[in-house]
C-alpha positions in Angstrom: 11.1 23.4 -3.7 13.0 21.9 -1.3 12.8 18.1 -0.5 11.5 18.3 2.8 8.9 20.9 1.4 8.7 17.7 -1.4 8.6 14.6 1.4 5.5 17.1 3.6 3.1 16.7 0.7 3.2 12.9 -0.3 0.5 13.6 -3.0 3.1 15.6 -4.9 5.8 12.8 -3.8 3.7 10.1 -5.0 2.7 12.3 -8.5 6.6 12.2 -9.4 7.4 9.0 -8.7 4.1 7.9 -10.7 5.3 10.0 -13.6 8.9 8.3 -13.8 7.5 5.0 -13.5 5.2 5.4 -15.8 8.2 6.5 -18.2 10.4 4.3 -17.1 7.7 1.1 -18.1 6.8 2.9 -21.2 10.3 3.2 -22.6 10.9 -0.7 -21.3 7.6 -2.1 -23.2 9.1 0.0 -26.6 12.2 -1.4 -26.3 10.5 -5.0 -25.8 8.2 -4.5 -28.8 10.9 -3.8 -31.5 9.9 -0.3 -31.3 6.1 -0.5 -31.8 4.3 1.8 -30.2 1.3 -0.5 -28.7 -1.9 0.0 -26.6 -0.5 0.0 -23.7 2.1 2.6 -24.1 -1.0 4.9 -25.2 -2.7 4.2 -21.8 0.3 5.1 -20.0 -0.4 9.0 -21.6 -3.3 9.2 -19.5 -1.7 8.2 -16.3 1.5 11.1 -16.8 -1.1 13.8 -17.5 -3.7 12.7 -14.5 0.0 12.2 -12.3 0.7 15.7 -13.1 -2.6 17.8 -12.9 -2.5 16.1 -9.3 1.0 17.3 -8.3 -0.5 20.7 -10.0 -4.2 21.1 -8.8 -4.0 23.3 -5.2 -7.2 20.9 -3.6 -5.4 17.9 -1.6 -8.9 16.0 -2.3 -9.2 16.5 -5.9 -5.4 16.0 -6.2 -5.5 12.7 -4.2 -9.0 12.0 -6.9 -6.6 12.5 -9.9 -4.0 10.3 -8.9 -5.7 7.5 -8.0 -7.5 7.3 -11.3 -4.5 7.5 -12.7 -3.4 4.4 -10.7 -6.6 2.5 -11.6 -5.4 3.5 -15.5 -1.9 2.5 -14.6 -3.2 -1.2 -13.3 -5.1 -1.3 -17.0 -1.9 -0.3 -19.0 -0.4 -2.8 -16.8 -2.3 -5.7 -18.0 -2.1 -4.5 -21.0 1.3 -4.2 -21.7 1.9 -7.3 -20.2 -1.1 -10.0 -20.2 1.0 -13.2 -19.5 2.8 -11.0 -16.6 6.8 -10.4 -16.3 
């Protein structure tokens, strides 16, 4: 796939990025807890998988469904992982 193939479909666009984000702030929050897996790193599961299907599933609207659930988990992991903010 070629990236402006990759930059025409923003759902798939926004479905990477969310995936390395996710990754990124999961491997951050380990390293912040001493290495204890918490909570918040489980909810983040949830969020790659949902980021994925939608960069997979071939319907824009139930792509575009996935993804923002996986947002809305994203927001929760978020407080989570950090409840008195950065």
């Amino acid at each position: 796939m070629d990236l402006l193939r990759l930059l025409a479909e923003p759902r798939k666009l926004f479905g990477g990025a969310t995936v390395v984000l996710a990754v990124l702030a999961g491997l951050w929050a380990f390293g912040q807890s001493e290495g204890r897996i918490t909570t918040g790193m489980y909810l983040l599961l949830p969020v790659v998988v949902l980021s994925v299907v939608a960069w997979k599933v071939e319907s824009a609207v139930k792509g575009w469904l996935y993804l923002f659930v996986g947002w809305a988990l994203a927001i929760v992991a978020y407080g989570a992982l950090f409840p008195m903010g950065l």
